[in-house]
C-alpha positions in Angstrom: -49.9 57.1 122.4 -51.6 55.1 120.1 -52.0 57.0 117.3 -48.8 58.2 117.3 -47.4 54.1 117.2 -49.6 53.4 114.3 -49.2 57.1 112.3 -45.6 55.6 112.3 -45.9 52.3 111.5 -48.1 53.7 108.1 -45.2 56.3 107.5 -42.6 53.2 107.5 -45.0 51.2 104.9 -45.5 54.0 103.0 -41.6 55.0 102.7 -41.0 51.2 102.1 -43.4 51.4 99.1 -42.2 54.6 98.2 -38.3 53.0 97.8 -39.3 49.9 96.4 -40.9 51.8 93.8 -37.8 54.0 92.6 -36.0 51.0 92.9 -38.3 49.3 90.5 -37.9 52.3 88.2 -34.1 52.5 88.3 -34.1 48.6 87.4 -36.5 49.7 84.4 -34.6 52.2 83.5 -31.3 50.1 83.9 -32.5 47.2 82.0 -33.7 49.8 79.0 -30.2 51.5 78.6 -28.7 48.0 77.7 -28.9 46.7 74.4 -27.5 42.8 73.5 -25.9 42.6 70.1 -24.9 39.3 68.6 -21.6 39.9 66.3 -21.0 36.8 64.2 -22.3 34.6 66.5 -20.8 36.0 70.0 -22.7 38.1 71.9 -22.0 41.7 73.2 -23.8 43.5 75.6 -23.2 47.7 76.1 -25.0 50.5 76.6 -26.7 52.6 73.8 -25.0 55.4 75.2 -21.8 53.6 73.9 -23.2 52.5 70.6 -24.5 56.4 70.0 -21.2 58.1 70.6 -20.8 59.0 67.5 -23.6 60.6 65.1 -24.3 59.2 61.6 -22.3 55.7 62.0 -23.9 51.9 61.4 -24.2 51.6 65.1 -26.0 54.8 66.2 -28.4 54.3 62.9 -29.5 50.8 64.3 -29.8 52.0 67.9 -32.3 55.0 67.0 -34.2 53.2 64.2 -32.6 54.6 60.6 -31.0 51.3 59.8 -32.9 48.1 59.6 -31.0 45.1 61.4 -32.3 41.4 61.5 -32.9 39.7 64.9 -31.3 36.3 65.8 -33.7 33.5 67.6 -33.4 35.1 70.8 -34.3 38.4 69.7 -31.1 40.1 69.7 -29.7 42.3 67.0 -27.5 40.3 64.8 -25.2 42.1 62.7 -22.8 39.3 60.3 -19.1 40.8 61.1 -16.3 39.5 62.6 -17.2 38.9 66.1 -13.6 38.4 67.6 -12.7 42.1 65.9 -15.8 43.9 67.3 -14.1 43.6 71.0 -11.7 46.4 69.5 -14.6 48.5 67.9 -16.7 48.2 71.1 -13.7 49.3 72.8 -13.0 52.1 70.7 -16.7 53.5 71.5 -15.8 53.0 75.1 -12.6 54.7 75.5 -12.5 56.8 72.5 -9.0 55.7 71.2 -7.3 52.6 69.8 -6.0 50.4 72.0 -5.0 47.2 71.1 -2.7 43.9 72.4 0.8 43.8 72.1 1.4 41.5 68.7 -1.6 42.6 66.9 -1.2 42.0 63.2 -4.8 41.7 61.7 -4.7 46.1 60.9 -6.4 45.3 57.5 -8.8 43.2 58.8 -9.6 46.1 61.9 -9.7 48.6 59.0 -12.3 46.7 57.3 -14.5 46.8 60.1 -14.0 50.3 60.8 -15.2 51.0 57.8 -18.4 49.0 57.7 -19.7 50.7 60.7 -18.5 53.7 59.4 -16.1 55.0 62.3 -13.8 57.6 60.9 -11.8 58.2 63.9 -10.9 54.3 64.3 -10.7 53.6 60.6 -7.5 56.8 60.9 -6.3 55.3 63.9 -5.9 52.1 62.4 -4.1 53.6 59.4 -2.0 55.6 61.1 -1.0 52.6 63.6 -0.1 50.5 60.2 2.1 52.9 58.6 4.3 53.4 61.8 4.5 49.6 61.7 5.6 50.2 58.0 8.3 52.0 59.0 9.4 50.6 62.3 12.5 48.1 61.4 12.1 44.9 62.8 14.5 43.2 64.5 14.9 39.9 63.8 14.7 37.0 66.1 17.1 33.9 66.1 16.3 30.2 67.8 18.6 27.9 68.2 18.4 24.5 69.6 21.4 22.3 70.1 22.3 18.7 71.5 25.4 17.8 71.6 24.0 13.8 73.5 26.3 14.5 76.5 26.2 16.1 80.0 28.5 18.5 79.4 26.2 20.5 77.3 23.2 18.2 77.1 20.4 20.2 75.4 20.9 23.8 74.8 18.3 26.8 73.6 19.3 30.0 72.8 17.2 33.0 71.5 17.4 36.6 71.3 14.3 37.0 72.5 13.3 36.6 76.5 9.8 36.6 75.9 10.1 33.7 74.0 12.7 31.7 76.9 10.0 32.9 79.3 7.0 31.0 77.1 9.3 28.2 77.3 10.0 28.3 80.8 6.0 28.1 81.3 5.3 25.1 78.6 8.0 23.2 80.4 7.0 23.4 83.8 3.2 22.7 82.5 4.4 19.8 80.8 6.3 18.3 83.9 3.3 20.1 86.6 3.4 16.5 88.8 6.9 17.0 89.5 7.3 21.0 89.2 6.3 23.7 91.0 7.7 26.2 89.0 11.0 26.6 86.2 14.4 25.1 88.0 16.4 28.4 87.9 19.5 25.6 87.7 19.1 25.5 84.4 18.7 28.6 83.5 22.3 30.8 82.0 20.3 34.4 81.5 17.4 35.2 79.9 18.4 34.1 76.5 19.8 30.8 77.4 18.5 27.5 79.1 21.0 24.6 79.4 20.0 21.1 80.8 23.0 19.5 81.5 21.9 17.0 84.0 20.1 13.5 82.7 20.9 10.1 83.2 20.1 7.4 80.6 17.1 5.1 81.4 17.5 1.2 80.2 15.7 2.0 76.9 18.1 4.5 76.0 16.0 7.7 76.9 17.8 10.5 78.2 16.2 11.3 81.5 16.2 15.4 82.6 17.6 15.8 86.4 17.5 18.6 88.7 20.5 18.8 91.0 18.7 16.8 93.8 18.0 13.8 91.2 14.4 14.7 91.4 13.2 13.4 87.7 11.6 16.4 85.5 10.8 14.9 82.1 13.0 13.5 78.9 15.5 15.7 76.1 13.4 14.4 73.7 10.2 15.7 75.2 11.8 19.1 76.5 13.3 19.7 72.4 10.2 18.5 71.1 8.2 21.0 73.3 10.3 23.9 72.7 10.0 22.9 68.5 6.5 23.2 68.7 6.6 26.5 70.6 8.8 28.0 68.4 6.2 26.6 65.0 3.3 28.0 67.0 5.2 31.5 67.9 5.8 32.2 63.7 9.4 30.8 64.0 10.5 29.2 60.5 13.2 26.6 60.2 16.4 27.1 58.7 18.6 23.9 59.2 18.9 21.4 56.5 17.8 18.2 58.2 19.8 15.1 57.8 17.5 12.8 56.8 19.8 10.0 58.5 19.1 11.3 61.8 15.1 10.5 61.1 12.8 12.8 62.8 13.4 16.3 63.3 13.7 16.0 67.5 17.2 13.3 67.1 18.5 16.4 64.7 22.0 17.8 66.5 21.0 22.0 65.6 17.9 23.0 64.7 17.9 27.5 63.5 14.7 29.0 63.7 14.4 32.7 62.4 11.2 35.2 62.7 
């Protein structure tokens, strides 16, 4: 009885050894599939697998020796491209077709890449996604901001666009987050149009924003100034002539944007 106690115990260590060794190997063998690439100073890290995927390109050369690539000072390959941009080429080599966000506009840039590591397939992907662009009419996008100073109308901005209403939607409730939980539909009209109609003048002569239970939001002055800065940082250009009388661009009565 014994024996047959201890026999087990010595099969249990020696299948415990046995596991931890093919663990230890799979690690190994993990660990030497990954490679670390540093791409203008941010740092990828892929499988060669992905990097080989296709023969006789810049990447594939590096991965199986042919091309000679400097190290950075934590021994990673450094290649001196456009670090932001490789995201798309490693994604490329992952998926095997262009994918890329919605608004993308830096095609020449993407090409140029392409063609330094010597991609074909994304370098014609890229063209092709260019000239459809090309030829797609775009539709241009009006802004308009208007304040007519009273509480009939109060501040008004309209644009053709609900994508851009939504953005607004988000800055304002960010800038007013200690007193907002999320945009007062009240002052929405649809989703081209947001009206605030309900202020209050405070003793200094600011025009104080009020939702229908007199709960405080933020000022006009803050909520046009916001949505000018949106529209500046969204590729909007002004079209008013400013009256110079009326000082800054925020106490203008109509501001038109166009993109």
């Amino acid at each position: 009885m014994e024996r047959k106690i201890i026999r087990r115990e010595k099969e249990k260590e020696y299948e415990g050894k046995h596991n931890s060794l093919e663990d230890t190997e799979q690690g190994k063998n993990c660990k030497s599939t990954l490679m670390t690439l540093n791409v203008g100073g941010y740092l990828y890290i892929t499988q060669k697998q992905t990097l080989t995927k296709y023969p006789d390109t810049f990447l594939e050369g590096i991965v199986n020796g042919k091309i000679l690539c400097p190290f950075d000072a934590d021994g990673h390959y450094f290649i001196d491209r456009d670090g932001l941009l490789f995201r798309h080429v490693l994604n490329f080599l992952r998926n095997g077709e262009l994918l890329l966000p919605e608004g993308f506009r830096e095609n020449q840039l993407l090409a140029q890449e392409a063609e330094f590591f010597q991609l074909k397939g994304l370098a014609e992907e890229v063209k092709s996604r260019w000239e459809k662009e090309q030829l797609t009419p775009r539709e241009t996008t009006f802004l308009e901001i208007t304040d007519n100073h009273d509480r009939s109308q109060g501040l008004r901005i309209f644009c053709n666009a609900p994508d851009f209403i939504s953005k607004i939607k988000s800055r304002i409730v960010l800038v007013s987050k200690s007193r907002l939980d999320g945009f007062p539909e009240e002052f929405s009209i649809s989703s081209n149009i947001i009206q605030f109609k309900y202020f209050i003048k405070s003793e200094n002569g600011t025009r104080l924003v009020l939702k229908e239970d007199n709960t405080f939001v933020c000022t006009l002055e803050t909520l046009k100034f916001e949505a000018i800065m949106m529209a500046l940082k969204c590729g909007f250009r002004l079209l008013t002539s400013l009256d110079c009388s009326k000082g800054s661009i925020v106490h203008s009565d109509a501001l038109h944007f166009i993109k």
